[in-house]
C-alpha positions in Angstrom: 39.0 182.6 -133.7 39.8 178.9 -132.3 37.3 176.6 -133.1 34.9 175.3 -130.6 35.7 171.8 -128.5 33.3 169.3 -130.0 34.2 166.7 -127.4 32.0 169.2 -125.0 29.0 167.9 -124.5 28.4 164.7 -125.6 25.7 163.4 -124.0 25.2 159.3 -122.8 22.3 157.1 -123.1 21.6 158.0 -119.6 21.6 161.9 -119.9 24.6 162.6 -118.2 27.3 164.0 -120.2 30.3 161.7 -121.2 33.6 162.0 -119.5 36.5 162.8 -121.5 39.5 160.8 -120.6 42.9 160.8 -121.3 46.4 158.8 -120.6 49.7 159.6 -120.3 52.6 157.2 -120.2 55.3 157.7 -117.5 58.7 158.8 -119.2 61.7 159.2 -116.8 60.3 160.5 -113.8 57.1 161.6 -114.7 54.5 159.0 -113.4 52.0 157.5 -116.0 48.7 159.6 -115.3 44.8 159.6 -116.3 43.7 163.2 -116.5 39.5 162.7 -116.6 37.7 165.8 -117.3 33.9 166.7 -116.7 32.0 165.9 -120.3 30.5 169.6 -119.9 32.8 172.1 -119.0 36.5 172.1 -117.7 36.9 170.6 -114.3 39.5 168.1 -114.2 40.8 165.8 -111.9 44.2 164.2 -112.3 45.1 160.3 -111.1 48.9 159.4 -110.7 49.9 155.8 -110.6 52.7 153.7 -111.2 52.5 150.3 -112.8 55.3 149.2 -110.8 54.6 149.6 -107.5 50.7 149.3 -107.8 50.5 150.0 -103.5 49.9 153.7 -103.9 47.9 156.2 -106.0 47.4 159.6 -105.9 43.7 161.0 -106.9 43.4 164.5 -106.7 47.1 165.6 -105.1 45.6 162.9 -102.4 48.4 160.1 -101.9 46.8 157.0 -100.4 47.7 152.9 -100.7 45.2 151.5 -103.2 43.6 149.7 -100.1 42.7 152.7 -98.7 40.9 154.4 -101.6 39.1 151.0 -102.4 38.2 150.9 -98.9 36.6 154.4 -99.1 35.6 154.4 -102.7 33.8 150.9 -103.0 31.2 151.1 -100.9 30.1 154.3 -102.2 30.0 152.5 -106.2 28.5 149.9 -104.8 25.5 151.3 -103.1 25.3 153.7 -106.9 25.2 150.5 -108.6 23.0 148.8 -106.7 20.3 152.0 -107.3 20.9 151.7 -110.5 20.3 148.4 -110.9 17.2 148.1 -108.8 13.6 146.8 -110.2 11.5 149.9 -110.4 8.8 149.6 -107.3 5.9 147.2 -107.3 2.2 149.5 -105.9 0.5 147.3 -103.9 -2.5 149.1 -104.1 -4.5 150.2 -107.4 -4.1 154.0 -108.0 -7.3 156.3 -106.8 -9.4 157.1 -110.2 -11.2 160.0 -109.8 -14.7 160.9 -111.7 
């Protein structure tokens, strides 16, 4: 019986799980490639890139120029970051005690 994947489930500070990440270096034709996989269970997604000609990446068998996927992926991590990063919500009025 294989032992069980200990790198499953390894929860963050903010109670998501951790993402396990891995690189691979580009050898003859084969472009260098970060394989990031979901912290529990075994969905993957797979990022091609070469450091060569840095105008094109390829992000889930999706070639696009790297303007174009910062164009459609920054706005989204911004507006994530900025929730995250938010003061909680001042109450302007006194909360209702009930006797």
């Amino acid at each position: 019986m294989s032992k069980p994947n200990r790198k499953l489930l390894q929860s963050r500070a903010d109670g998501y799980s951790a993402l396990r990440v891995f690189a691979r270096k580009g050898r003859g034709k084969r472009s260098p490639r970060l394989l990031i996989k979901c912290g529990d269970c075994d969905n993957a997604l797979e990022i091609y890139y070469d450091p060569k000609d840095p105008e094109d990446i390829e992000i889930g068998g999706v070639l696009a120029s790297t303007a174009n996927w910062r164009e459609i992926l920054r706005p989204m991590l911004d507006a994530a970051a900025s929730l995250h990063f938010r003061k909680p919500r001042q109450r302007n009025r006194p909360r209702s005690t009930k006797q």
